[in-house]
N, C-alpha and C positions, 0 to 999 in steps of 0.2 A: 191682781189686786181686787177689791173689794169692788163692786157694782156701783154706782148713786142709785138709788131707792127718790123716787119724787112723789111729795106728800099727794093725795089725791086734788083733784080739780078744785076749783074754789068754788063756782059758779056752777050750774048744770042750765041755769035759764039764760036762751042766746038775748032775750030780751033787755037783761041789765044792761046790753053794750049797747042798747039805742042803734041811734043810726050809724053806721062804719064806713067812713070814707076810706077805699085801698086806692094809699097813691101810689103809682106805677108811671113807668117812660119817662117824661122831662124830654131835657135837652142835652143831658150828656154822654160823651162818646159808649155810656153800655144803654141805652136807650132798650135798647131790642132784647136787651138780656131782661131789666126790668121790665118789659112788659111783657115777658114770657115769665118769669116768674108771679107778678101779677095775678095775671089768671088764673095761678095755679091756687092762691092766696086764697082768690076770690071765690072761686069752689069748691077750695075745702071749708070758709067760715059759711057760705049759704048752702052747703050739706048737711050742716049741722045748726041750721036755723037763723042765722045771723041774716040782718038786714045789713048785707055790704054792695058797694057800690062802685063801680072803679072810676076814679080818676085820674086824666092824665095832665102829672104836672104839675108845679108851682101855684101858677098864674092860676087856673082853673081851679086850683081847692082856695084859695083865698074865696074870690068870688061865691063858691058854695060855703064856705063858713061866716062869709058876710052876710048872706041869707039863709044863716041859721040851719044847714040844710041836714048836717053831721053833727056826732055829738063825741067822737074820737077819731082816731087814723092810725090805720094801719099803713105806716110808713116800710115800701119796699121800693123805694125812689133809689136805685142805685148809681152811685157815684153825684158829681157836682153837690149841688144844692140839697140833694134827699140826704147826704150824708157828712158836707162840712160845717154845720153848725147853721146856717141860714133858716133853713126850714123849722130846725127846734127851738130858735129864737123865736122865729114868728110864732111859734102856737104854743110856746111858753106867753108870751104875750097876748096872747087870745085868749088861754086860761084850756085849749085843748089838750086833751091826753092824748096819747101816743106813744107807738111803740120803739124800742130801741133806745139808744143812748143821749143823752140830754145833751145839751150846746155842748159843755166841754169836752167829753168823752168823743163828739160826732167828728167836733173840730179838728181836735190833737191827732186822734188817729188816722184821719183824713191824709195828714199831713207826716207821710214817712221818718224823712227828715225830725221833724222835733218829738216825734213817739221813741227815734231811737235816741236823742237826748234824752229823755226822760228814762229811758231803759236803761243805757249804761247808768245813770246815775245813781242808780240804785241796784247795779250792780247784775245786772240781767241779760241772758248775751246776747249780743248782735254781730254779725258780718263786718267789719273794717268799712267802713262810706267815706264815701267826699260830696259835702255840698256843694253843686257848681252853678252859682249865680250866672247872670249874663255876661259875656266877657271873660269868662273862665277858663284858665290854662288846662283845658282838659288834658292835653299827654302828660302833663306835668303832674295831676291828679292820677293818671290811668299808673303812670309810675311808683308815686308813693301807697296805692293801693296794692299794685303786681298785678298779673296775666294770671290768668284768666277772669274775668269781672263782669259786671251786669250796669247798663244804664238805662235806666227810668224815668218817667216822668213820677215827681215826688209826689203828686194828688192825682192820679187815676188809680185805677182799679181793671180789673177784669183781664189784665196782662196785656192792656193798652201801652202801646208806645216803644215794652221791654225787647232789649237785646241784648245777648249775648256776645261779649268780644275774647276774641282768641288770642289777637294779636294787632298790634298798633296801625295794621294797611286796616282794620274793621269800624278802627273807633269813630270816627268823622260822620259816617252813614251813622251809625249807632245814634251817637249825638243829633245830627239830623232828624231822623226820625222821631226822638224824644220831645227835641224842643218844636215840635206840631201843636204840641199840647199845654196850655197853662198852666204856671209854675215854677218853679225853679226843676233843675233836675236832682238824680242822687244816681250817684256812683257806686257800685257795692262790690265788694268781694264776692266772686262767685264760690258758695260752699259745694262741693259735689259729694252728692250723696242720695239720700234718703228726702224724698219732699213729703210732711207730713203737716196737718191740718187738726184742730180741735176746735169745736164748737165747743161755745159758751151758752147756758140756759138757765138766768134766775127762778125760782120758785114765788118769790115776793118778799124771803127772809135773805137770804143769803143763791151764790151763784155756784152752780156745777160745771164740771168740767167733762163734757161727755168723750166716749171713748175715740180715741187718736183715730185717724185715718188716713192707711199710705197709701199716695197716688204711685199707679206704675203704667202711665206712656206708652204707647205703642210707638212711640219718635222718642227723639233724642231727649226732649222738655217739655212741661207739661205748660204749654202756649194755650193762646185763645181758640183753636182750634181744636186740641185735646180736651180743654174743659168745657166747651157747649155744643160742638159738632159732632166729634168724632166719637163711635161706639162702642172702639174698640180699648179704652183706657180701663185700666183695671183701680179700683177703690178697695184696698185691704181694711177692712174694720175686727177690731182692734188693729192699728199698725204695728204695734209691740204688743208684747207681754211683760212680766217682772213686772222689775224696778225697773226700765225703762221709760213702761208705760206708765206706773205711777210719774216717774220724775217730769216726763214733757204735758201730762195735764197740769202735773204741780205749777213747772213754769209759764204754760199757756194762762190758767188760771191768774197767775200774778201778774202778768203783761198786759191783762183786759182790765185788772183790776187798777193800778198802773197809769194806764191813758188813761183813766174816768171816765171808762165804757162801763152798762151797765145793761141790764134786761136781757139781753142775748146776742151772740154774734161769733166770729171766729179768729180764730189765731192761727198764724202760717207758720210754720217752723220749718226749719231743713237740718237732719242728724249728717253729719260728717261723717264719708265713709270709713275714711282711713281711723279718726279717736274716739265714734260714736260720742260727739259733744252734741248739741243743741243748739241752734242761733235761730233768734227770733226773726223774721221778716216785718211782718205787717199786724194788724188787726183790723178786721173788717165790722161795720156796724151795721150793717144791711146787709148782710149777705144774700146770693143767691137763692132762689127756691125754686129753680128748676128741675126737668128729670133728673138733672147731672150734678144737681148742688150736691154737699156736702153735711151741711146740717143734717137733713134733713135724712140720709143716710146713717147717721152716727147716733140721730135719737130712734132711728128704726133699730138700733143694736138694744137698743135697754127696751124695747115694748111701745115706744113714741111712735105711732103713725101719724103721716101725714096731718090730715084733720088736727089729732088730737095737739100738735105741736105748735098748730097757727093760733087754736082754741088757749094754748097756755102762754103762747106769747100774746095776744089779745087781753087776755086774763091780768095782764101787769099794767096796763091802760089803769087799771079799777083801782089797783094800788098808786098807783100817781096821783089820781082823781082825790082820793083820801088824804093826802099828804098836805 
């Protein structure tokens, strides 16, 4: 398929973004992954001249936007509060620009569960789920899904809390382990196959779908351990070619689009081995920027370094500011 081509930079002066609060860390269970992203943030916008600043936290950037201290944010707050709509509410109300997707977009897809309501509804596929409230006949859930299946906490991120079950002596632990976490849970059919990933990247007109990428594991799953630890996982970019590739940007694109995610971020897909179909997992609105992220690989496929990638999501702060 044809490349995305993105128009050149808009800005060349780091001076238009004023002061740049990067929020990083918080208090939710990826604490350590945002603040290793963070930094990474943080040194590519003051490599390229930007007055940024790190902060960690909620609480702490209120207080510096109370004292005038920032004049945008580079939000890399990942999971909780950086990503279910709280933080975009407040600096919507503050009149602060910032990067990533506005209350709705942060919110919906925060929350697994109602992104996949909204997906089937418009007819876009996902994995067979069960929502399971408190008090929930899980076997009775685990049954009308079938074996093999995945249980989640519905609002983390980073492959916090997941487990896979084989078989009905696993699910209980499975369940246990989830419910640690705030939420309701989700139940999911496990797809087995291919686990692939598309970053999302606005221009300030319209949003691209950069090229697919398939994760291949040196273990069974591609766990919390595979994705920030371990060195030896392998990242295929492009993860297809053809009309496959076109098709899983097509539908990634429409899934972000979809939640009322907007400025940049990712979509999670898994291709089934056995009918090579597509099911959407998640979307992420803050995604990672570590060594091991994804983005951040996928716009290294089209010519996007580092730098130049924090510079063009930075760049969409100016377009908010305007609006």
């Amino acid at each position: 398929m044809s490349e995305t081509v993105f128009p050149p930079q808009k800005v060349t002066d780091p001076a238009r973004f004023g002061r740049v609060a990067v929020l990083m860390g918080g208090t939710s269970s990826e604490r350590e992954v945002s603040l290793d992203s963070g930094r990474n943030v943080l040194a590519a916008l003051r490599a390229r001249g930007v007055d940024a600043q790190a902060v960690d936290g909620v609480t702490t950037l209120v207080h510096e936007l109370q004292a005038r201290h920032f004049d945008r944010v580079f939000n890399i707050l990942h999971g909780g509060e950086g990503e279910n709509g709280v933080l975009q509410g407040l600096l919507e109300g503050l009149g602060v620009p910032y990067t990533g997707s506005g209350v709705l977009g942060s919110a919906l897809a925060m929350d697994k569960i109602r992104t996949k309501q909204v997906w089937l509804s418009l007819g876009l596929p996902t994995p067979r789920y069960a929502r399971l409230p408190k008090g929930a006949d899980v076997h009775a859930a685990a049954r009308e899904i079938g074996l093999p299946l995945i249980v989640k906490p519905s609002c983390e991120g980073s492959s916090v809390g997941v487990s896979r079950v084989f078989d009905e002596a696993g699910l209980d632990s499975a369940i246990e382990l989830a419910a640690r976490y705030p939420g309701e849970l989700l139940m999911e059919q496990m797809v087995v196959g291919d686990e692939l990933t598309v970053g999302i990247l606005g221009d300030g007109t319209t949003h691209h779908a950069l090229p697919s990428i398939r994760i291949v594991p040196k273990g069974e799953w591609y766990d919390y351990n595979a994705k920030y630890i371990a060195e030896d996982t392998q990242y295929l970019c492009p993860g297809l070619d053809g009309e496959a590739e076109a098709e899983i940007r097509r539908i990634a694109l429409a899934a972000f689009l979809a939640a009322g995610c907007s400025g940049w971020g990712r979509v999670d897909v898994m291709r089934d081995r056995a009918s090579g179909a597509f099911y959407l997992l998640e979307a992420n609105t803050a995604p990672g920027m570590t060594g091991h992220s994804l983005v951040p690989k996928a716009a290294a496929q089209l010519g996007i370094g580092f730098e130049e990638l924090c510079w063009r999501i930075l760049e969409q702060t100016l377009e908010v500011a305007a609006r």
